[in-house]
N, CA, C and O of each residue as an XYZ file, in Angstrom:
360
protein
N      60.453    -35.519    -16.403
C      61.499    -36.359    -15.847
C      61.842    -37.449    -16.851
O      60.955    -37.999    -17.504
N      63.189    -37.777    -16.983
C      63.470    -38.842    -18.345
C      64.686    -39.946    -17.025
O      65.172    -39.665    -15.930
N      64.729    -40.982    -17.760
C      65.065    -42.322    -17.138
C      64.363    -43.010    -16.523
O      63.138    -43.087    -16.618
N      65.010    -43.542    -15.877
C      64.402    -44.620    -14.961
C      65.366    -45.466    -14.172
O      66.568    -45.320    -14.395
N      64.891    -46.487    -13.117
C      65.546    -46.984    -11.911
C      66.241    -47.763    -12.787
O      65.743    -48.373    -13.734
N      68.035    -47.733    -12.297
C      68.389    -48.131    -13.023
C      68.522    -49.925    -13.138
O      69.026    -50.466    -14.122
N      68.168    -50.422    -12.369
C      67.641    -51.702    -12.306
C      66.354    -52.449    -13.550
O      66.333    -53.485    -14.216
N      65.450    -51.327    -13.386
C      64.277    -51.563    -14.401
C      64.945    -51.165    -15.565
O      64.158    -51.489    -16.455
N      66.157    -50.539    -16.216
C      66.485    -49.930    -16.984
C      67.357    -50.914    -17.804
O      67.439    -50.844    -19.030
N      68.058    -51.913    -16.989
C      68.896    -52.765    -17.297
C      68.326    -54.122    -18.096
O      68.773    -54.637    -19.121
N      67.093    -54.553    -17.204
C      66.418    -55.306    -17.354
C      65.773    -54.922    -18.593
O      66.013    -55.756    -19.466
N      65.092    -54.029    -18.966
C      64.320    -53.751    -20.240
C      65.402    -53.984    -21.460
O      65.110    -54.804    -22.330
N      66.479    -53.364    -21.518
C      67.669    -53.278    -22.192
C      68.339    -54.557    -22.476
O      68.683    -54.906    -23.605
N      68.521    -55.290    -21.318
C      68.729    -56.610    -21.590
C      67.656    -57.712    -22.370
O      68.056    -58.624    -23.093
N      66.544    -57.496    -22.138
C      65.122    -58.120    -22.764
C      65.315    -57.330    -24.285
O      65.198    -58.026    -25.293
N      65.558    -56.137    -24.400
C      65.456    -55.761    -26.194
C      66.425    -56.361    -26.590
O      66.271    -56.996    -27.633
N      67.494    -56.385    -26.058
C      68.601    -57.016    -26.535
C      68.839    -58.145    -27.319
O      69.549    -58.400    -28.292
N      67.883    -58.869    -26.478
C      67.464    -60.358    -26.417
C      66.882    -60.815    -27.588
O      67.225    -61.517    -28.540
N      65.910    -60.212    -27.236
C      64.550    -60.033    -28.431
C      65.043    -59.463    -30.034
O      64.472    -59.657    -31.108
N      66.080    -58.837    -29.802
C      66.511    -58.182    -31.105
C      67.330    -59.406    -31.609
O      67.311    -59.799    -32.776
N      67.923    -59.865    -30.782
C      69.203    -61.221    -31.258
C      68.424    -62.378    -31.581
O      69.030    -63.238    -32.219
N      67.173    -62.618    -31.284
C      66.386    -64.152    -32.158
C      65.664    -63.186    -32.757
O      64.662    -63.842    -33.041
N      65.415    -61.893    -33.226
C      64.314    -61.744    -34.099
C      64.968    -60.532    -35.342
O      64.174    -59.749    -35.864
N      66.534    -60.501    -35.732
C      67.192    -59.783    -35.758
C      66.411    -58.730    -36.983
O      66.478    -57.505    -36.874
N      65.928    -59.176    -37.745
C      65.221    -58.510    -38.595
C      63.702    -57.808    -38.787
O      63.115    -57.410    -39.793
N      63.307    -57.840    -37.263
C      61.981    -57.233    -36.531
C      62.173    -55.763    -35.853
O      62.816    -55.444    -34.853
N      61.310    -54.903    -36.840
C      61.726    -53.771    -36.329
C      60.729    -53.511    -34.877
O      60.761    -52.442    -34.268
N      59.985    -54.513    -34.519
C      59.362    -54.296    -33.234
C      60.180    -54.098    -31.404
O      59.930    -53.465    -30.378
N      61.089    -54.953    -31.827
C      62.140    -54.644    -30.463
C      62.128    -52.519    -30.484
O      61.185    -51.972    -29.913
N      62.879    -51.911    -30.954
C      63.071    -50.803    -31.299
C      62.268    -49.598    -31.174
O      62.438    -48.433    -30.816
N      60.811    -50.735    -31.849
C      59.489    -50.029    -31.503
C      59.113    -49.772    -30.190
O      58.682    -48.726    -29.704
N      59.352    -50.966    -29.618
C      58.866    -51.122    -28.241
C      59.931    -50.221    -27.836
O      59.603    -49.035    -27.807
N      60.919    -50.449    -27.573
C      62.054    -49.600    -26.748
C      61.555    -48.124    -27.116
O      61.067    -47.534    -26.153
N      61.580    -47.443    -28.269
C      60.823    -46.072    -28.739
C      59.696    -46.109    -27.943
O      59.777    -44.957    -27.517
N      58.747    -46.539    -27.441
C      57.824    -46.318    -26.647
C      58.217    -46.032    -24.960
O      58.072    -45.171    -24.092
N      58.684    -47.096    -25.123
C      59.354    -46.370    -23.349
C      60.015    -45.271    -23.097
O      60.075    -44.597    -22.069
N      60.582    -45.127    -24.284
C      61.221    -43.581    -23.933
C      60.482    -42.515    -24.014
O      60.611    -41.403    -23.503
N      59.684    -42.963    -24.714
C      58.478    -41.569    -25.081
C      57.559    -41.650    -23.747
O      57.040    -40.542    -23.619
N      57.189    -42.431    -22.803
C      56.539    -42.449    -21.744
C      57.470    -42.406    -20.735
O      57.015    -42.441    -19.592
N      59.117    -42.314    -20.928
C      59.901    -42.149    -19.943
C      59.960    -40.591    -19.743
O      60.250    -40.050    -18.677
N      59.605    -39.861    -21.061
C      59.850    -38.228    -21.394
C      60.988    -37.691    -22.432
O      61.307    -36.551    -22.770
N      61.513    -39.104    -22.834
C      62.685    -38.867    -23.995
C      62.721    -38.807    -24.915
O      63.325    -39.621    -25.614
N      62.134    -37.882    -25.319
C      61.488    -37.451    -26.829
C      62.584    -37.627    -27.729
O      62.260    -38.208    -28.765
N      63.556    -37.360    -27.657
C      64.548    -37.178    -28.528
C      65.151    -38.961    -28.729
O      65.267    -39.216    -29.927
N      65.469    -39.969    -27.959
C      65.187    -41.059    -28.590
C      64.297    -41.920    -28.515
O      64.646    -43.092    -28.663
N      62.882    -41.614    -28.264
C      61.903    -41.801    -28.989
C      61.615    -42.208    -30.190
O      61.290    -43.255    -30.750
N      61.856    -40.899    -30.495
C      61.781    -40.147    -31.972
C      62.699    -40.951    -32.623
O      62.273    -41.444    -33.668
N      64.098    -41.293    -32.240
C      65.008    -42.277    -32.962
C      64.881    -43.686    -33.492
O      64.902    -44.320    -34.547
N      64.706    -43.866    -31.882
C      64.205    -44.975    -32.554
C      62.731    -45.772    -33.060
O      62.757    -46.840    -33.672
N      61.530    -45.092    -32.707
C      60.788    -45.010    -33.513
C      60.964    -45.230    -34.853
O      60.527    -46.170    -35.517
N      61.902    -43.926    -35.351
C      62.016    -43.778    -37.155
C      62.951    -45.086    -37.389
O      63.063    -45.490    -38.546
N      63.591    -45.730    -36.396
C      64.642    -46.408    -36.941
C      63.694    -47.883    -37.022
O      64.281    -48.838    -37.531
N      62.522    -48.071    -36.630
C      61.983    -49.583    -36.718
C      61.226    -49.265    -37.759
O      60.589    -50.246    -38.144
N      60.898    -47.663    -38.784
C      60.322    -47.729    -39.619
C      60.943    -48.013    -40.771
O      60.346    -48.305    -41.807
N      62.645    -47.914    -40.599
C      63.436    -47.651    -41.781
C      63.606    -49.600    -41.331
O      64.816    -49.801    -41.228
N      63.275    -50.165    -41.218
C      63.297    -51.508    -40.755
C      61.803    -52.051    -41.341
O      61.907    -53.181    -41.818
N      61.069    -51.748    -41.375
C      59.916    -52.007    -41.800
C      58.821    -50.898    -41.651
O      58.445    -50.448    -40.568
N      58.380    -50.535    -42.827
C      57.467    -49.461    -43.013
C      56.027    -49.745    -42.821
O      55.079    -49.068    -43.219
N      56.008    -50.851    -42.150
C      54.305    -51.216    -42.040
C      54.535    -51.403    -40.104
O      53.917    -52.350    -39.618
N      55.158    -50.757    -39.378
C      55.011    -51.061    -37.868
C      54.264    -50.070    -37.313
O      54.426    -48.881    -37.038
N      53.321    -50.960    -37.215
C      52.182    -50.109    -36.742
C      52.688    -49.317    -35.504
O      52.697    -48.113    -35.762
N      53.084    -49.578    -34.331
C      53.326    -49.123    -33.140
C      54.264    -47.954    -32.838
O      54.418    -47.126    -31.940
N      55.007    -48.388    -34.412
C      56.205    -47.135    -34.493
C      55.348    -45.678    -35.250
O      55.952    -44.610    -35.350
N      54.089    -45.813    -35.674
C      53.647    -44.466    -35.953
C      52.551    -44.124    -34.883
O      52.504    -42.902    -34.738
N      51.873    -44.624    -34.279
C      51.280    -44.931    -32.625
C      52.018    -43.887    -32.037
O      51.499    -42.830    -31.678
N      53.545    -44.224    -31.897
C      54.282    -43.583    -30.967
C      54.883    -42.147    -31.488
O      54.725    -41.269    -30.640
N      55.417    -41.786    -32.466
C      55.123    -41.187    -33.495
C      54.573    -39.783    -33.678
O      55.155    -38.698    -33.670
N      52.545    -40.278    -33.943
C      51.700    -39.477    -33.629
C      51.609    -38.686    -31.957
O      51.332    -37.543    -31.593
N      51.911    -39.680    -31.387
C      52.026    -38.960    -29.789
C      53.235    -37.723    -29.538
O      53.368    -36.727    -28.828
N      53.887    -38.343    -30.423
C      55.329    -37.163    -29.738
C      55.005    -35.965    -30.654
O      55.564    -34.903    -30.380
N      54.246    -36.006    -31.609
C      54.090    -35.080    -32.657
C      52.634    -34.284    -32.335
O      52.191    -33.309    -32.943
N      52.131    -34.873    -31.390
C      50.789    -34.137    -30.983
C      51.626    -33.493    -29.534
O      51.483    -32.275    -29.429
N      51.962    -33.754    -29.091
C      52.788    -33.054    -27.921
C      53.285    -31.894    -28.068
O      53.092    -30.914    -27.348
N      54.181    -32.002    -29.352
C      54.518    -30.744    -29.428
C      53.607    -29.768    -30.127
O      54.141    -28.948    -30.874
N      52.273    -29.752    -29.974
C      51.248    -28.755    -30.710
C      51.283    -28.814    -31.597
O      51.539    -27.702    -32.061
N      51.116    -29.903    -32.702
C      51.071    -29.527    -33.990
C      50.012    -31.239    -34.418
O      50.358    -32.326    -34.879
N      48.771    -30.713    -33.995
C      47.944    -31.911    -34.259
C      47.880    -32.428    -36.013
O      47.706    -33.573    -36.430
N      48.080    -31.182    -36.800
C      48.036    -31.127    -37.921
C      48.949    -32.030    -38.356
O      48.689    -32.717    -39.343
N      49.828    -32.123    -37.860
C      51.237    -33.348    -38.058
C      50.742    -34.280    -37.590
O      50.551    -35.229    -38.350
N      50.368    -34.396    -36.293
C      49.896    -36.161    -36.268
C      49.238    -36.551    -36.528
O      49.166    -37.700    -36.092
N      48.181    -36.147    -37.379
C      46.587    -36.322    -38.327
C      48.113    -37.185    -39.188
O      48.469    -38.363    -39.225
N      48.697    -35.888    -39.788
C      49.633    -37.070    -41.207
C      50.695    -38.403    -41.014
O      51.092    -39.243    -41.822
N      50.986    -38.174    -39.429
C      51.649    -38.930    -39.137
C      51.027    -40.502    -39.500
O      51.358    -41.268    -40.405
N      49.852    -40.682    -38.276
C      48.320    -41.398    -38.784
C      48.210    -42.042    -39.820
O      48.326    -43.250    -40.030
N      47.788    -40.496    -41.028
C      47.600    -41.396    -42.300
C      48.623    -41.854    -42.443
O      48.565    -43.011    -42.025
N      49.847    -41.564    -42.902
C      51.036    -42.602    -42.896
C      51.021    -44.034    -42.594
O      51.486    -45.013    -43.179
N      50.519    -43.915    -41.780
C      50.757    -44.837    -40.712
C      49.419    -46.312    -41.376
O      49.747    -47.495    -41.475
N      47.943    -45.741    -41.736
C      47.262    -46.165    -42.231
C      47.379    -46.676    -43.539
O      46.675    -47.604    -43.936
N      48.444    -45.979    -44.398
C      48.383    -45.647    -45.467
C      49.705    -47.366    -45.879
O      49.735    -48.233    -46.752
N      50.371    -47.099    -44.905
C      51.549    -48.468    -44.945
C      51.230    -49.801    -44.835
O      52.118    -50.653    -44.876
């Protein structure tokens, strides 16, 4: 199942929003938002924006966290072992 109530949906959206506008150059807003989607079931922007708080800063930890999860999901542990090091490696 992907979304959510759209009340809680607004509210989160409005808070990244927020958070992105005093911190404009923090790829953590993005991160965080990439996480909810990946625990919402929305792999596909997840995955977006995940990569997009890395192309923002290559040391966010949380954005390869999230990352490794969507990449172990789809059966391929071997990928999120590298995802990981990546991730360690930044």
């Amino acid at each position: 199942m992907t979304g959510c109530q759209p009340s809680l949906c607004d509210d989160s959206t409005r808070a990244r929003v927020r958070a992105q506008a005093r911190w404009p150059r923090s790829s953590l807003p993005l991160a965080h938002r990439g996480e909810l989607h990946l625990w919402l079931g929305d792999d596909a922007r997840a995955r977006a924006d995940l990569e997009a708080a890395l192309a923002i800063s290559e040391r966010t930890r949380w954005a390869y966290v999230g990352l490794t999860l969507l990449t172990a999901r789809t059966g391929d542990p071997a990928g999120a072992l590298a995802v990981s090091e990546r991730g360690i490696a930044a």
